[in-house]
DRENVO-505656 format. One record per residue (C-alpha): y, x, z; residue in three letters. Coordinates in steps of 0.5 Angstrom, whole numbers, padded with zeros to 4 digits, always signed. Last residue first. Example, Ala and Ser with C-alpha at 12.3 -4.5 7.8 and 13.67 -1.06 7.14 Angstrom:
# DRENVO-505656
-0002+0027+0014SER-0009+0025+0016ALA
***
This chain:
# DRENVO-505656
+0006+0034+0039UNK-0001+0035+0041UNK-0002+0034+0048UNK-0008+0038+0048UNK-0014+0036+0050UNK-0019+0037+0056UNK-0015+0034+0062UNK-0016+0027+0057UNK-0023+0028+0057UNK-0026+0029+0049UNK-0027+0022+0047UNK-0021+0024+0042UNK-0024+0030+0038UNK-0031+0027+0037UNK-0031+0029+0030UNK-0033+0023+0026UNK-0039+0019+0021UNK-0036+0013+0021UNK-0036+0012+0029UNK-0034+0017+0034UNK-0039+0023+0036UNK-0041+0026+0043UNK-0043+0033+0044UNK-0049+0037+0045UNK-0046+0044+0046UNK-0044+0051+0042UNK-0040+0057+0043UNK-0041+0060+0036UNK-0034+0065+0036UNK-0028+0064+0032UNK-0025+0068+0026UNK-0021+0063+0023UNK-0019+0060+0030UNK-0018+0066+0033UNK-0020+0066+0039UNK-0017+0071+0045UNK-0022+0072+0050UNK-0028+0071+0044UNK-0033+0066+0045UNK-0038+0065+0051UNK-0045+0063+0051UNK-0047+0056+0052UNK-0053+0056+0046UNK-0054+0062+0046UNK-0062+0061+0050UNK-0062+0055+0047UNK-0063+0057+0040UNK-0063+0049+0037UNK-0066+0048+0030UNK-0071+0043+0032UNK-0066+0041+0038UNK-0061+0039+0033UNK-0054+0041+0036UNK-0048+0036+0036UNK-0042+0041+0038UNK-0036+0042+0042UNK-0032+0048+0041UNK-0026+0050+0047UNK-0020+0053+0046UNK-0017+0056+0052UNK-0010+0056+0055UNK-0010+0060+0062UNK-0013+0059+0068UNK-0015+0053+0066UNK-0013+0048+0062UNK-0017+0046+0056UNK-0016+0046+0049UNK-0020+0042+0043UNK-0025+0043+0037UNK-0031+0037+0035UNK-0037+0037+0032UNK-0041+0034+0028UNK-0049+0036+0026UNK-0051+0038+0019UNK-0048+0045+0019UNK-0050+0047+0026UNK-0055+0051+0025UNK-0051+0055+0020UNK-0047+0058+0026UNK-0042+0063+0023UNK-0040+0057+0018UNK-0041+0051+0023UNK-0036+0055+0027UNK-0031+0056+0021UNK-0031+0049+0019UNK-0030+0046+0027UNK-0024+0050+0026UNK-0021+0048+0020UNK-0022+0042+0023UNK-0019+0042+0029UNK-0011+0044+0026UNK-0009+0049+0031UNK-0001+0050+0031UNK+0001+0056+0034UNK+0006+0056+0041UNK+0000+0060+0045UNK-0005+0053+0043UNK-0002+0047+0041UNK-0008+0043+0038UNK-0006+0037+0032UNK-0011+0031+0032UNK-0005+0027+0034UNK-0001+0030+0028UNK-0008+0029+0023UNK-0009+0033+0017UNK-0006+0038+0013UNK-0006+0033+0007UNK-0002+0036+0000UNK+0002+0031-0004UNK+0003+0034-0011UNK+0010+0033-0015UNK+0012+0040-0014UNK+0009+0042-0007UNK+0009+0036-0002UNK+0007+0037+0005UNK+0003+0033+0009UNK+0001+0031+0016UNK-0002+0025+0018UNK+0000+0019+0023UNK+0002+0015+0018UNK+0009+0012+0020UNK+0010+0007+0016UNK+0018+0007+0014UNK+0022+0001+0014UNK+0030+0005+0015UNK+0033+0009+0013UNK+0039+0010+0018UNK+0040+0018+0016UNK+0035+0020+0021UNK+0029+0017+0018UNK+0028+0010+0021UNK+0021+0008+0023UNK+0019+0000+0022UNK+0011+0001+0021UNK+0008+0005+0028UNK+0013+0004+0032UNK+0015-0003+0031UNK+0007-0005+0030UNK+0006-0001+0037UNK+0010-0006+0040UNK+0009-0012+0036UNK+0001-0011+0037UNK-0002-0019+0036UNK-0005-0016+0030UNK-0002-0009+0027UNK+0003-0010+0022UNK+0005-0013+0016UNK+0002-0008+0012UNK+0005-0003+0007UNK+0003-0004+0000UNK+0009-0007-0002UNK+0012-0001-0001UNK+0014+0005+0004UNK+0011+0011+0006UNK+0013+0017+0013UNK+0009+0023+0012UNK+0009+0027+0019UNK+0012+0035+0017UNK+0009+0041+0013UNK+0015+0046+0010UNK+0016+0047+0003UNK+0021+0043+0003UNK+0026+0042+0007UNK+0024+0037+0013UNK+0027+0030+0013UNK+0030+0029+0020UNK+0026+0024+0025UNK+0027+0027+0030UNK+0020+0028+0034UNK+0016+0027+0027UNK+0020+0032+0023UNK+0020+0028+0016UNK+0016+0029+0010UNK+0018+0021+0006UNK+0014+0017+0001UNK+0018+0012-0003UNK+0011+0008-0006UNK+0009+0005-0011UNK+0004+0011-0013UNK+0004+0018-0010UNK+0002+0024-0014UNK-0005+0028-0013UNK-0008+0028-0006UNK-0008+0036-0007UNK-0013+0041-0004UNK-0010+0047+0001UNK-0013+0053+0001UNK-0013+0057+0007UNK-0012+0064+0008UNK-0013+0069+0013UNK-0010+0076+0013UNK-0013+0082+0009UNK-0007+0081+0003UNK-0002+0076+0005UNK-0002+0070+0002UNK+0003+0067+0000UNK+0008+0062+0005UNK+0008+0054+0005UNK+0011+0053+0013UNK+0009+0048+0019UNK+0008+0054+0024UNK+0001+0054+0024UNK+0001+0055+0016UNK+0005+0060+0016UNK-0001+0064+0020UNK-0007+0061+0015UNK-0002+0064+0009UNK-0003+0059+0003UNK-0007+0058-0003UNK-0006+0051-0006UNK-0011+0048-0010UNK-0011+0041-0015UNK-0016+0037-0016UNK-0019+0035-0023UNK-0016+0033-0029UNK-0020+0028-0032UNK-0016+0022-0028UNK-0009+0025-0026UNK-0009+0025-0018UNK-0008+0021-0012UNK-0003+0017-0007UNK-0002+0012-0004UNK-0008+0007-0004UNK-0011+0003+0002UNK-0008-0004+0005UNK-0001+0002+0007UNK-0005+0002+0015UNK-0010+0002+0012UNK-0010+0009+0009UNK-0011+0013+0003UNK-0011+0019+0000UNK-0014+0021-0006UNK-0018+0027-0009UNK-0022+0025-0015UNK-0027+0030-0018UNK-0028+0028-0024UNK-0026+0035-0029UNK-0031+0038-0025UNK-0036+0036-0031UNK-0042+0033-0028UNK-0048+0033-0033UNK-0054+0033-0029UNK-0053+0041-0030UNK-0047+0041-0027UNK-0048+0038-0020UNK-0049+0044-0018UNK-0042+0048-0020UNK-0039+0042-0018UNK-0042+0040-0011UNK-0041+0047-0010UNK-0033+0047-0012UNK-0032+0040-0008UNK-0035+0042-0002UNK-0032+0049-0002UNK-0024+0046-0003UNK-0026+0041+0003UNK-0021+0034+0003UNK-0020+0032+0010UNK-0023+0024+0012UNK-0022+0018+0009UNK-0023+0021+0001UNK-0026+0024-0005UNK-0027+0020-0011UNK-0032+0022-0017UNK-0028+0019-0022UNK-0032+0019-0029UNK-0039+0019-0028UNK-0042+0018-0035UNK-0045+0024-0035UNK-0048+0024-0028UNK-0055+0024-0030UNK-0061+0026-0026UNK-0067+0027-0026UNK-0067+0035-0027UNK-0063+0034-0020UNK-0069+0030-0016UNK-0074+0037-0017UNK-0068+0041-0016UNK-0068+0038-0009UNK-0062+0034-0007UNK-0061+0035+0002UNK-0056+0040+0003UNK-0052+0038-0003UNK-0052+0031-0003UNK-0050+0031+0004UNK-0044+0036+0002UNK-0042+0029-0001UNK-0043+0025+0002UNK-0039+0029+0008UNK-0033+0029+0004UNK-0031+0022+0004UNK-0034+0016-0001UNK-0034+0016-0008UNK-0035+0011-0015UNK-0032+0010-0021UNK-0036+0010-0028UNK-0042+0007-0026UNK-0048+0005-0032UNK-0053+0003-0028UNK-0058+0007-0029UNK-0053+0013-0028UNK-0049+0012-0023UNK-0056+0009-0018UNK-0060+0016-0019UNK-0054+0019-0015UNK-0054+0015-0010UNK-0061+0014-0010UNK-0061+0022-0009UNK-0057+0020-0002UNK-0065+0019+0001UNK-0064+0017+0009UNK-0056+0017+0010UNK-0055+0013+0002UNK-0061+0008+0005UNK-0058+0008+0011UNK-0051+0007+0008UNK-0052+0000+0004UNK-0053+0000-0004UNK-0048-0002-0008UNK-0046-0003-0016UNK-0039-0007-0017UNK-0038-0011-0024UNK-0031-0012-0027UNK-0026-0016-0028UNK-0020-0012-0025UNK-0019-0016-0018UNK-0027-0017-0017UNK-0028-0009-0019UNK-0022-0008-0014UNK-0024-0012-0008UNK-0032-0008-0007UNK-0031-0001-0008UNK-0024+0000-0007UNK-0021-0006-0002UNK-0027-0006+0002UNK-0032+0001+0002UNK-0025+0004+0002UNK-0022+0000+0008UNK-0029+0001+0012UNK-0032-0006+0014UNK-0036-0007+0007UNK-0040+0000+0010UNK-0040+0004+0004UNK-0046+0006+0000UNK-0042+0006-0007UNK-0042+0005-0014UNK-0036+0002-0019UNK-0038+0000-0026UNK-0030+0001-0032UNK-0030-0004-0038UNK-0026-0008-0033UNK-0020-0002-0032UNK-0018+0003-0028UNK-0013+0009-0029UNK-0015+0011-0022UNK-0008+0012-0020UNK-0004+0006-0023UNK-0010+0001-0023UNK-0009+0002-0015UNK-0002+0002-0015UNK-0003-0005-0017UNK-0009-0007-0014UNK-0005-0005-0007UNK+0000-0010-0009UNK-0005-0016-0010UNK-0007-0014-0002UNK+0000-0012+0001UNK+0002-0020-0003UNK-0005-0023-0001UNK-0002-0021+0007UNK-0007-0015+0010UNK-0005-0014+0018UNK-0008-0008+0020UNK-0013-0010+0027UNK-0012-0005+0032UNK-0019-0004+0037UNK-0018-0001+0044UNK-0025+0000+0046UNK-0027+0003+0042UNK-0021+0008+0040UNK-0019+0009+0032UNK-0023+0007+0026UNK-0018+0002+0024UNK-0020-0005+0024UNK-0017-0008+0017UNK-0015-0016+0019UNK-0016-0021+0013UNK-0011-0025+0008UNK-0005-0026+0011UNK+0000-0031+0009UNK+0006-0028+0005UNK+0002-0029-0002UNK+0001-0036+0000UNK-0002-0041+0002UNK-0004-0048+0002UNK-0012-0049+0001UNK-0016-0051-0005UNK-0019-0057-0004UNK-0027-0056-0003UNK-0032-0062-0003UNK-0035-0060-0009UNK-0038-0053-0005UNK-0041-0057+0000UNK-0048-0055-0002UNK-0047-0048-0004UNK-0052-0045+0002UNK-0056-0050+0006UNK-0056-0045+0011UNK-0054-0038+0008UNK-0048-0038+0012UNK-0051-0038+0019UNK-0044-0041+0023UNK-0042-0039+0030UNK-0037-0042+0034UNK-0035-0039+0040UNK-0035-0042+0047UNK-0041-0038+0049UNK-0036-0032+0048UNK-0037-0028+0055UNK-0040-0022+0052UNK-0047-0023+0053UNK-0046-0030+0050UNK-0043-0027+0044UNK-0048-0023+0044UNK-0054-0028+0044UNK-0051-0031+0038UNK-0050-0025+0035UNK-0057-0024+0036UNK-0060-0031+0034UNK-0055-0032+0027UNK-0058-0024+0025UNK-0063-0028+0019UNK-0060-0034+0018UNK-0053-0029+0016UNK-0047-0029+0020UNK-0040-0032+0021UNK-0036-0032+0027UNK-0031-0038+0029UNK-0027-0037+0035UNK-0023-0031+0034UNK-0019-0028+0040UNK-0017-0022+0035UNK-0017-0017+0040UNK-0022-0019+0045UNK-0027-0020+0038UNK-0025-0013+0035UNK-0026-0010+0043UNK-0034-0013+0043UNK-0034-0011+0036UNK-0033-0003+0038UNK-0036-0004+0045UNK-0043-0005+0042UNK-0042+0000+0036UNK-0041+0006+0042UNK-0047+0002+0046UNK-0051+0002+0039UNK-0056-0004+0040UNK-0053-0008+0034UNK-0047-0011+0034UNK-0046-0012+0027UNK-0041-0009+0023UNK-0034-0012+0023UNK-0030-0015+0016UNK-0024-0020+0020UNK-0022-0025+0015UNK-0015-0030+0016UNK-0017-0036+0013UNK-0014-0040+0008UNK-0021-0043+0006UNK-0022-0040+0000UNK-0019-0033+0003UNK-0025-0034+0009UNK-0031-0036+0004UNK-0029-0030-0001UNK-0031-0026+0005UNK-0037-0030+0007UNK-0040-0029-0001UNK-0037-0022-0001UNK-0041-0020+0006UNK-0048-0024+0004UNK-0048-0021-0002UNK-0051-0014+0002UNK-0050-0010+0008UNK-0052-0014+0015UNK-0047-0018+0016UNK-0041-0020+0022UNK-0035-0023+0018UNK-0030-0025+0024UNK-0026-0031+0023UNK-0019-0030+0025UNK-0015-0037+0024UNK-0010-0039+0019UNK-0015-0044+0017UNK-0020-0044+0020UNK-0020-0052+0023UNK-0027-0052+0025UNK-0028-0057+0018UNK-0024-0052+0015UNK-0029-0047+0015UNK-0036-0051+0013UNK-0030-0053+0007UNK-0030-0046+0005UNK-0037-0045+0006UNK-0038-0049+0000UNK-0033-0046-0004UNK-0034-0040-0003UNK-0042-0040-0006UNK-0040-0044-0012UNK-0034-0038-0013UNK-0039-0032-0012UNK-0044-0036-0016UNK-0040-0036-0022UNK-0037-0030-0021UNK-0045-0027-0021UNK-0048-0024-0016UNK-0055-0020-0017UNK-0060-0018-0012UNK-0064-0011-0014UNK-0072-0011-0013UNK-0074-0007-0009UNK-0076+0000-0012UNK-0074+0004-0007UNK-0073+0000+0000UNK-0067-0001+0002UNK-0065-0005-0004UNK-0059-0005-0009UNK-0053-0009-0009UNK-0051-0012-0015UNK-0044-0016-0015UNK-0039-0019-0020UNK-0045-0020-0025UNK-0042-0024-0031UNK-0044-0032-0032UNK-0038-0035-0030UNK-0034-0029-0033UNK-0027-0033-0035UNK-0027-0039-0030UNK-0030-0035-0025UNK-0025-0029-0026UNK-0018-0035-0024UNK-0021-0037-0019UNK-0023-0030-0015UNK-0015-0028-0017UNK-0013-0035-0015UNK-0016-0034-0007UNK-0013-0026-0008UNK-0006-0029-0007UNK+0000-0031-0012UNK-0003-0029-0019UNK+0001-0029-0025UNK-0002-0023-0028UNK-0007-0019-0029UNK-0010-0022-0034UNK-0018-0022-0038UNK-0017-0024-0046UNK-0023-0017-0047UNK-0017-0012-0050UNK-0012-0015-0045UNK-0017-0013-0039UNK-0018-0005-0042UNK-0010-0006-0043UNK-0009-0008-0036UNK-0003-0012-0034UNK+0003-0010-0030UNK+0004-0014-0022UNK+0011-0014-0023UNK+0014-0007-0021UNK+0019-0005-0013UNK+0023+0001-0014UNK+0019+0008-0014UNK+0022+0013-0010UNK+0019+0020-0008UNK+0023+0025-0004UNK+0023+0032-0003UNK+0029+0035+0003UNK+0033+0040+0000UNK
***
């Protein structure tokens, strides 16, 4: 029989952390009332640290207080321009100047759209020139120091007649003039812009109702509370960098502790070093942080280390390593780590972020299973001498009806067998912006029995128990002779033979030639390039849990990603 998680609708619960301290979590229709309600009562707390680049700068210090003030006043600058209801995209260097103009955007009833700037980058270039065509905003908010480069590139980019606006400017002034705006919790609070192809950005329609929902479903699965310090390095316009490390500290009350990613990519010990001099209790980032951590934090910087306090190290955003945890475990004890807060989770934007996670002080689950079952979507035991995998669960899902589903058909799959996870619940987005054909057939499937509603995530899963186990992507999926080929079982494989490839990304795909061949592309540094291998061939009939070390410079995607799909289309499967 199919296995099916149902939990019904739930009011927004209280924390018993909050109740302990006075602070509520309840009654709140939008988040503009939850940033209100917290400035009344912790005027004076920090709501946001955010630590400099350079080691040793001075730290800057946001407090409720001043969040509020500083939304106010640009508030009434928006609604001057007409911006409520209307997309105002958030260009910002990382730093308070991001939380300040976001709040700025729900306090003026506007529809925030988080980007990264422009930069010189083509790839990033492309990516905002696609969200800024997507979303037709007429207004843009930076900061002073960047205003002249955005305003030459909407320029550029043919948007001379876009409106932009230097938030730090006079900062604060108008604040007394606000009136706070008519919405609701069905209007949309901001626009996530999924990580997917550059040139054709889809923006995720987050309401206050999708957003206080997902606040909810996160304090089930973290078990959070006010008394709680959250850490990360993660861009502001990444969901889990948004919704996790900077919304959530809000909505419970508490403080948010954050450096910016170059300063996490340059020297990631300052990371660590930041969870215990501040005191964080939560924080985490996908798998490669971690693993960066690993290859790059001597033993010298871990003797001065203290990550006693560190509750939840979450992990997730991109597939979970069974190896990556159990190494970053194993070192990272000696500074006081227990295994016991490693944090596997699953997420996506599409659901505003949380579904799923484990059970606090528990530490993730594993499931070994046959490699070869696998590739036909089956749970098998191993079998002695053949290849496994070991699986890492995403815990138990909450607030949510979670459904495996056959994605061709539509039919429930028997359990023990991998298929798409379909969710549905109040986290579950509007939509995809001015989309209405890829929001029908990405958040209104219907399960062959007429169920109806669905999000279709696009990842694939299986339950065991009542545990939530990610296999990856469905149109990631390599079809090759009948088998399905998961691509980063593969890329990790291959970086295994090869450990000059360990630090670079990769991707995995098939070409079409004589026959069906699998293809491995791979960043390669030149300081540790054997250029005279460097394009030999791998094995006639690969196997891709024992590949050969055919390697080539490639291109990667943003956040950190596998180019598997700026591959040509000639050179990809067509998956499932």
């Amino acid at each position: 029989m199919p296995r099916r998680w149902r939990q019904g609708r739930r009011a927004f619960g209280s924390c018993p952390g909050c109740a302990r301290r006075g602070l509520t979590l309840t009654g709140f229709a939008t988040f503009t009332d939850v940033l209100r309600g917290r400035a009344a009562e912790l005027g004076g707390r920090d709501a946001h640290v955010f630590l400099g680049d350079a080691p040793g700068a001075a730290a800057e210090h946001l407090t409720y207080g001043e969040l509020d003030r500083a939304a106010r006043a640009i508030a009434v600058r928006l609604r001057e321009h007409g911006a409520l209801r209307q997309p105002v995209l958030l260009l910002y260097p990382p730093g308070p100047g991001f939380l300040k103009a976001f709040a700025g955007c729900l306090y003026a009833g506007a529809v925030a759209v988080p980007a990264p700037l422009p930069g010189d980058r083509g790839e990033r270039l492309q990516r905002v020139s696609g969200i800024i065509r997507d979303t037709g905003a007429q207004l843009v908010l930076t900061d002073s120091a960047n205003a002249p480069d955005v305003s030459l590139w909407l320029a550029m980019a043919g948007r001379g007649e876009t409106v932009c606006l230097a938030t730090d400017v006079e900062e604060g002034l108008d604040a007394d003039a606000w009136q706070p705006p008519r919405t609701g919790p069905e209007d949309l609070a901001f626009l996530q812009y999924t990580s997917g192809s550059t040139s054709r950005p889809r923006g995720v329609m987050v309401s206050h109702r999708n957003l206080l929902a997902n606040m909810e479903a996160m304090r089930e699965v973290l078990g959070s509370t006010d008394r709680d310090v959250f850490g990360s390095w993660l861009p502001h316009y990444h969901d889990m960098g948004l919704i996790c490390h900077l919304l959530h500290p809000l909505w419970l009350g508490t403080s948010s502790v954050q450096m910016s990613p170059t300063a996490f990519v340059k020297r990631p010990v300052r990371w660590l070093r930041s969870i215990g001099e501040y005191g964080v209790t939560i924080g985490g980032g996908p798998n490669f942080c971690y693993d960066l951590c690993l290859r790059r934090i001597t033993d010298e910087q871990l003797a001065g280390l203290d990550l006693s306090g560190w509750r939840l190290a979450i992990n997730g955003a991109e597939p979970v390593r069974h190896q990556t945890l159990e190494a970053f475990a194993e070192r990272f004890a000696a500074a006081g780590f227990r295994r016991g807060s490693l944090f596997p989770a699953y997420g996506l934007a599409e659901a505003t972020l949380v579904v799923s996670g484990g059970t606090p002080g528990r530490g993730p689950r594993t499931l070994t299973v046959d490699a070869a079952g696998l590739e036909y979507d089956e749970l098998r035991p191993p079998r002695p001498g053949r290849p496994v995998r070991t699986l890492v669960g995403s815990g138990t899902v909450r607030g949510f009806d979670v459904r495996i589903v056959e994605p061709v058909v539509g039919g429930e799959v028997p359990a023990g067998r991998v298929g798409e996870i379909w969710v549905r619940g109040e986290s579950v987005a509007q939509g995809y912006w001015r989309r209405p054909t890829d929001t029908a057939r990405t958040f209104q499937a219907m399960v062959d029995d007429g169920d109806s509603g669905f999000l279709r995530t696009g990842d694939l899963g299986v339950v065991d128990g009542d545990e939530l186990y990610v296999t990856g992507r469905l149109k990631e999926m390599i079809i090759l002779n009948g088998r399905n080929i998961y691509p980063q079982d593969v890329e990790w494989a291959v970086r295994e033979t090869e450990p000059s490839l360990g630090a670079g990304q990769g991707a995995v795909f098939t070409v079409d030639a004589d026959r069906e061949q699998l293809v491995v592309v791979h960043e390669v540094r030149p300081e540790n390039a054997d250029w005279g291998d460097a394009a030999r061939p791998g094995p006639a009939h690969p196997d891709p849990h024992r590949p050969g070390t055919s390697t080539c410079r490639g291109p990667t995607c943003s956040w950190c990603g596998p180019a598997r799909c700026a591959a040509p289309p000639a050179a990809r499967s067509s998956g499932r």
